[in-house]
N, CA and C atoms as an extended XYZ file, in Angstrom:
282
Properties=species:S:1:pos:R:3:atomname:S:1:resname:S:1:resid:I:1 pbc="F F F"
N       -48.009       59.547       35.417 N   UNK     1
C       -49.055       58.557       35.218 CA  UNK     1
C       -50.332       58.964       35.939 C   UNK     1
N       -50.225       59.526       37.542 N   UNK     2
C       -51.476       59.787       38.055 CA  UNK     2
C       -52.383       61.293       37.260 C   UNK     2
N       -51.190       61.977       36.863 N   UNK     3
C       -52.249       63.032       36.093 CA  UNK     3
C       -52.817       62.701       35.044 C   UNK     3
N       -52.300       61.598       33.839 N   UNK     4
C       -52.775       61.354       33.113 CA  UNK     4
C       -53.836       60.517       33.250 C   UNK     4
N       -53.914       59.555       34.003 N   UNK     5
C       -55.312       58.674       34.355 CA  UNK     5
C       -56.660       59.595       34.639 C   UNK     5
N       -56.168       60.921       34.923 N   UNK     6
C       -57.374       61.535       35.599 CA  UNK     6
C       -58.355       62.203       34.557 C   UNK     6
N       -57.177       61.941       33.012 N   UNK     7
C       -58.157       62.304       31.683 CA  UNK     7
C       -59.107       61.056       31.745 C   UNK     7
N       -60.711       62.010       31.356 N   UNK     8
C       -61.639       61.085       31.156 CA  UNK     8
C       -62.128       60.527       30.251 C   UNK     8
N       -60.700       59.780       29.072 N   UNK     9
C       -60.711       59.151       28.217 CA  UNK     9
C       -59.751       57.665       28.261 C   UNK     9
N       -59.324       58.500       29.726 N   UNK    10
C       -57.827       57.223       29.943 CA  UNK    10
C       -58.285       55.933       30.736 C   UNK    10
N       -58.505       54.636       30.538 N   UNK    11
C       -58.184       53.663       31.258 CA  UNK    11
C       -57.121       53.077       32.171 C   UNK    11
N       -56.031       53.111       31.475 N   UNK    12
C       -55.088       52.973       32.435 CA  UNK    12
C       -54.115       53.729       31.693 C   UNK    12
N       -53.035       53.691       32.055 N   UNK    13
C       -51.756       54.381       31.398 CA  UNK    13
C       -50.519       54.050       32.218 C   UNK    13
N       -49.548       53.985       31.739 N   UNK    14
C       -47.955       53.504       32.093 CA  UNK    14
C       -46.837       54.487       31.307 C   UNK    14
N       -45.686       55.457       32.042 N   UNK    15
C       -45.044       55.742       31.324 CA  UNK    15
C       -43.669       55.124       31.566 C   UNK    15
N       -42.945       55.520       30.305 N   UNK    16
C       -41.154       55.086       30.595 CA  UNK    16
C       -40.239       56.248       29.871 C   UNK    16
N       -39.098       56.258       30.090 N   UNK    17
C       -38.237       56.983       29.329 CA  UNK    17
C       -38.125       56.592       28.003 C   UNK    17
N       -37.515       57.253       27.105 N   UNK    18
C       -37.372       57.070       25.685 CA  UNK    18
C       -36.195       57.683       25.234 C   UNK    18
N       -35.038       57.233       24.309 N   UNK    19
C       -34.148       58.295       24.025 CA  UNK    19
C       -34.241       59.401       23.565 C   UNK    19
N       -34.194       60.468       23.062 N   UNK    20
C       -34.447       61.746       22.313 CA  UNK    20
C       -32.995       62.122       22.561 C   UNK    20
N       -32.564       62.708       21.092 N   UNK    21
C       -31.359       63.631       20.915 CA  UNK    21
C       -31.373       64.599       21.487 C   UNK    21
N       -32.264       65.289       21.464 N   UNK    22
C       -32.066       66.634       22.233 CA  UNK    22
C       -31.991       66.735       23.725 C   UNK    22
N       -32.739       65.924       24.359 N   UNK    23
C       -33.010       66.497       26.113 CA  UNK    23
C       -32.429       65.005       26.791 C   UNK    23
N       -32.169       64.048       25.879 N   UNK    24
C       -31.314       62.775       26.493 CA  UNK    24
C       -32.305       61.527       26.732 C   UNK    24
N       -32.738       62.016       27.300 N   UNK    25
C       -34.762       61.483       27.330 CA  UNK    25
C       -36.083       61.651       27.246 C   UNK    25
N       -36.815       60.901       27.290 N   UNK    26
C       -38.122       62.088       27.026 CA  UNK    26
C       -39.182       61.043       27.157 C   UNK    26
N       -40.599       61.305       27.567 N   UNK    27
C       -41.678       60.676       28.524 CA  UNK    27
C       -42.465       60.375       27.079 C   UNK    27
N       -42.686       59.002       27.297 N   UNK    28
C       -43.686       58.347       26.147 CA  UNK    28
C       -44.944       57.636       27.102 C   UNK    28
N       -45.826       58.121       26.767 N   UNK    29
C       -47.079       57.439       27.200 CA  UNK    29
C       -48.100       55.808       26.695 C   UNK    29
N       -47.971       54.980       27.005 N   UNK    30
C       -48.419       53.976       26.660 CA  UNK    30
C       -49.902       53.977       27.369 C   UNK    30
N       -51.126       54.236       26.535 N   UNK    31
C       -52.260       54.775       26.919 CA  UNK    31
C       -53.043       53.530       27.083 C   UNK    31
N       -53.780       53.118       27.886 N   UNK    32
C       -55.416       52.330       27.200 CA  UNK    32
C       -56.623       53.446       27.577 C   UNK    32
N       -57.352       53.323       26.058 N   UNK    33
C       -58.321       53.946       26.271 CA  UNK    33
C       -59.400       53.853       26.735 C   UNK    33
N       -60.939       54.386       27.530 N   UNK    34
C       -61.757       53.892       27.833 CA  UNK    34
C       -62.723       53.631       26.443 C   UNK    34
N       -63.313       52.440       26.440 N   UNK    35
C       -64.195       52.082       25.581 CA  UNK    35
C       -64.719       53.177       24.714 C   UNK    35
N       -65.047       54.212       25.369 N   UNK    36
C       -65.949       55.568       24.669 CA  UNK    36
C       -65.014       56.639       24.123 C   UNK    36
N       -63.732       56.362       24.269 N   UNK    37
C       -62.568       57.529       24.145 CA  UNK    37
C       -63.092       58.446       22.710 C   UNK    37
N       -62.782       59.463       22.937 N   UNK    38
C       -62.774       60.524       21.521 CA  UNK    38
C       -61.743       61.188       21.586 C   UNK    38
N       -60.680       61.565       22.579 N   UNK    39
C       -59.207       61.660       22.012 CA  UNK    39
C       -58.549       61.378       21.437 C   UNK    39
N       -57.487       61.848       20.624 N   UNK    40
C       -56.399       60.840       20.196 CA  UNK    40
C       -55.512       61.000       20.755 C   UNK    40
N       -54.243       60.424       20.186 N   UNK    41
C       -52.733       60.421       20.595 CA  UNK    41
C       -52.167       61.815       20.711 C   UNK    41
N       -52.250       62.331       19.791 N   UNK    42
C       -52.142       63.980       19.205 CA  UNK    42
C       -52.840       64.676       20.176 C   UNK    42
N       -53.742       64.335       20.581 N   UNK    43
C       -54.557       65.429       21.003 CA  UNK    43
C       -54.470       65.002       23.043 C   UNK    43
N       -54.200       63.798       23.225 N   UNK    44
C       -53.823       63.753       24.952 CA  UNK    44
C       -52.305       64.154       24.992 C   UNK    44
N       -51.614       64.533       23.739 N   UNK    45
C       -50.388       65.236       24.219 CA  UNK    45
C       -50.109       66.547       24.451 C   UNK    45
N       -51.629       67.293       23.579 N   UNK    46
C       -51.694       68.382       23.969 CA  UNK    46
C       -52.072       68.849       24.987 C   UNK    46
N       -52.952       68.318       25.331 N   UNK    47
C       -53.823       68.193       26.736 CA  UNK    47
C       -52.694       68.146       27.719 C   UNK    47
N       -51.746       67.201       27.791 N   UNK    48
C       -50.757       66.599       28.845 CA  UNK    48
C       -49.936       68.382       28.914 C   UNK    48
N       -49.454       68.758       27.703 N   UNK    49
C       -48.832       70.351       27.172 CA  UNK    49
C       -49.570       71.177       28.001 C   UNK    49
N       -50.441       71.388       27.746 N   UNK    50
C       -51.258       72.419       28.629 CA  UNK    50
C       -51.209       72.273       30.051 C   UNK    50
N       -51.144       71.014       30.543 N   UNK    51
C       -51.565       70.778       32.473 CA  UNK    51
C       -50.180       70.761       33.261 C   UNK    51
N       -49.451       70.154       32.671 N   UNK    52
C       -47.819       69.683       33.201 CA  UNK    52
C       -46.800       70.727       32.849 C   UNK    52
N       -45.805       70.147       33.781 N   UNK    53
C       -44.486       71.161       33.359 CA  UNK    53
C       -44.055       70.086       32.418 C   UNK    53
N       -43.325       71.250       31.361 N   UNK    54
C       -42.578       71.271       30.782 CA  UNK    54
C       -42.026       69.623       30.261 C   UNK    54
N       -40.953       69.642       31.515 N   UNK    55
C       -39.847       68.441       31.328 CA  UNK    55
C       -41.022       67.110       31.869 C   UNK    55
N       -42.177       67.177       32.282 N   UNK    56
C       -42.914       65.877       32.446 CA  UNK    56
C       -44.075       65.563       31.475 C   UNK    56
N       -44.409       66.713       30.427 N   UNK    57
C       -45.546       66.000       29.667 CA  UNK    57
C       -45.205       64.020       28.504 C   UNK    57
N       -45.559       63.721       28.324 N   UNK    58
C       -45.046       63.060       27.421 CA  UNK    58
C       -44.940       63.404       25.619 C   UNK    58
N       -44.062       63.276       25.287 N   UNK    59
C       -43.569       63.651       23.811 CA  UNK    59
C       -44.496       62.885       23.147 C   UNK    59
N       -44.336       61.793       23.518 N   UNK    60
C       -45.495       60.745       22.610 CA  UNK    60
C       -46.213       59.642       23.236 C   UNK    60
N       -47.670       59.937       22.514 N   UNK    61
C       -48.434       58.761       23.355 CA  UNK    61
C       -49.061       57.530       22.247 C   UNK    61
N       -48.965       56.332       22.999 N   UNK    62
C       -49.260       55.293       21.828 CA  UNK    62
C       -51.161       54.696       22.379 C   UNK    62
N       -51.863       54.315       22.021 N   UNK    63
C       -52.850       53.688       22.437 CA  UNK    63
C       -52.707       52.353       21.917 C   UNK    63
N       -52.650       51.285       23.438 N   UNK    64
C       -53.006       50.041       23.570 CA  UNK    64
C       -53.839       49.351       23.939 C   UNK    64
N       -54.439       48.159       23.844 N   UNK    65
C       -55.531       47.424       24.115 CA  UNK    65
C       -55.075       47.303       25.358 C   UNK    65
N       -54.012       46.315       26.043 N   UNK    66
C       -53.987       46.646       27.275 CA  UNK    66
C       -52.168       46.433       27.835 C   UNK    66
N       -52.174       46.773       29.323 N   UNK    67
C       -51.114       46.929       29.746 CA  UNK    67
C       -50.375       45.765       29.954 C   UNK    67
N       -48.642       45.322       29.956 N   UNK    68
C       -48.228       44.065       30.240 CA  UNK    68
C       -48.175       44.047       31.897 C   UNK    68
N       -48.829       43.298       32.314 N   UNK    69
C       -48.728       42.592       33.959 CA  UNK    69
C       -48.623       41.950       34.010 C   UNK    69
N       -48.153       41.395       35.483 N   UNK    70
C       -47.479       40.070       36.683 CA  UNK    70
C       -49.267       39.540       36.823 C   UNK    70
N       -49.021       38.061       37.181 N   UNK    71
C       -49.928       37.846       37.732 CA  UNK    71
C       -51.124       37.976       38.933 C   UNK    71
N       -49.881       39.013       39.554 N   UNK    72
C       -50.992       39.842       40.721 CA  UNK    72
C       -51.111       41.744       40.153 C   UNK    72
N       -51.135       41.530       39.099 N   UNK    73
C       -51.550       43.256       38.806 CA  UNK    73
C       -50.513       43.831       38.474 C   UNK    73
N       -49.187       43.524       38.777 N   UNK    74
C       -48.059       44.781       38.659 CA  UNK    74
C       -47.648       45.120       37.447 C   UNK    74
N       -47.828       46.148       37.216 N   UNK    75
C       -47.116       46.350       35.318 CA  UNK    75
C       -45.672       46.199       35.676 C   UNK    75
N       -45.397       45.806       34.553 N   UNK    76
C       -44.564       45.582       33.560 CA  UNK    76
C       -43.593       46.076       32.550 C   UNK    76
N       -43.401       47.682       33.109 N   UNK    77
C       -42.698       48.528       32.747 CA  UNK    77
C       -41.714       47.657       31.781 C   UNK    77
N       -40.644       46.639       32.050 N   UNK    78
C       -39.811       46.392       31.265 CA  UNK    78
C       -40.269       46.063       29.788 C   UNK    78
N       -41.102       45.191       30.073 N   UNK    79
C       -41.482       45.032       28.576 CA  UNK    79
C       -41.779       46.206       28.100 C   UNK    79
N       -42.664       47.051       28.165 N   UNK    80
C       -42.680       48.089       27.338 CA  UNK    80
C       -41.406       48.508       26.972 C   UNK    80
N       -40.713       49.065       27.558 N   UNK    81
C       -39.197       49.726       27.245 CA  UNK    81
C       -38.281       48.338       26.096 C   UNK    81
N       -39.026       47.266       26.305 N   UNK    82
C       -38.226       46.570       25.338 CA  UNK    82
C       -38.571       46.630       24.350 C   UNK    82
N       -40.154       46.650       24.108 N   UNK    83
C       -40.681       46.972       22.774 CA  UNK    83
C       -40.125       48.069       22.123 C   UNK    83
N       -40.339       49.085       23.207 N   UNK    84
C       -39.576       50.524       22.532 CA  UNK    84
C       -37.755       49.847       21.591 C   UNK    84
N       -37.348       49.554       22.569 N   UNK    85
C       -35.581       49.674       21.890 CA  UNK    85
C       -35.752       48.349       20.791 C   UNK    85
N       -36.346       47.720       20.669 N   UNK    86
C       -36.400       46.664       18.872 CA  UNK    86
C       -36.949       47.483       18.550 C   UNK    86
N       -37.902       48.870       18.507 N   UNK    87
C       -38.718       49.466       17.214 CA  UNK    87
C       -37.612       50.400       17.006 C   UNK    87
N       -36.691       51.075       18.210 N   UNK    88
C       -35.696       52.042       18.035 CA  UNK    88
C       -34.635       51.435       17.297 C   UNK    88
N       -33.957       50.393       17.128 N   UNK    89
C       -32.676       49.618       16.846 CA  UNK    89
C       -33.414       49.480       15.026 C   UNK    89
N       -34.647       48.700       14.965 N   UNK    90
C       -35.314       48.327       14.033 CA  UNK    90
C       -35.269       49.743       12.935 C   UNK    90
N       -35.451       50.772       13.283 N   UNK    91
C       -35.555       51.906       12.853 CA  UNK    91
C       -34.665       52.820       12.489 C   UNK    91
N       -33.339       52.178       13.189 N   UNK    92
C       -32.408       53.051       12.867 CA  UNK    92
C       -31.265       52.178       12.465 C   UNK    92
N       -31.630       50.651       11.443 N   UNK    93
C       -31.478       49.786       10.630 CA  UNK    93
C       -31.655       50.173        9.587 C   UNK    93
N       -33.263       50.962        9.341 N   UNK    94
C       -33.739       50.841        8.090 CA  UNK    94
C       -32.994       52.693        7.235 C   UNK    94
């Protein structure tokens, strides 16, 4: 999370695990962008490819309006990861 904030397109950012078949898990980025952003999703994963090792870039990054928090600031990691497993369950329904 702290390397990725330091792109100067990122507002905030939050990561979590994700399942993946192959490596068991794998780093998904839940982005907000700054107002002026000209990155995309595609393209801060390459970025992330190039700076990080390996086993820490994130596989996939989503852009959100904003992050889920507590009433004093703290994200909210769970919710995200819940959203993730109804789109994963949802998906592997259809």
């Amino acid at each position: 999370e702290e390397f990725l904030a330091r792109h100067g397109d990122v507002a905030a950012v939050a990561v979590i695990g994700v399942p993946d078949p192959q490596r068991g898990e794998s780093v998904m980025a839940f982005v907000v962008p700054t107002a002026n952003a000209t990155v995309t999703e595609d393209g801060l994963v390459e970025w992330s490819r190039e700076h990080m090792a390996a086993y820490k870039y994130p596989r996939a990054v989503r852009f959100v309006d904003s992050l889920p928090q507590t009433s004093t600031g703290k994200l909210l990691r769970r919710i995200l990861r819940d959203q993730m497993d109804e789109e994963l369950r949802a998906d592997a329904e259809q």
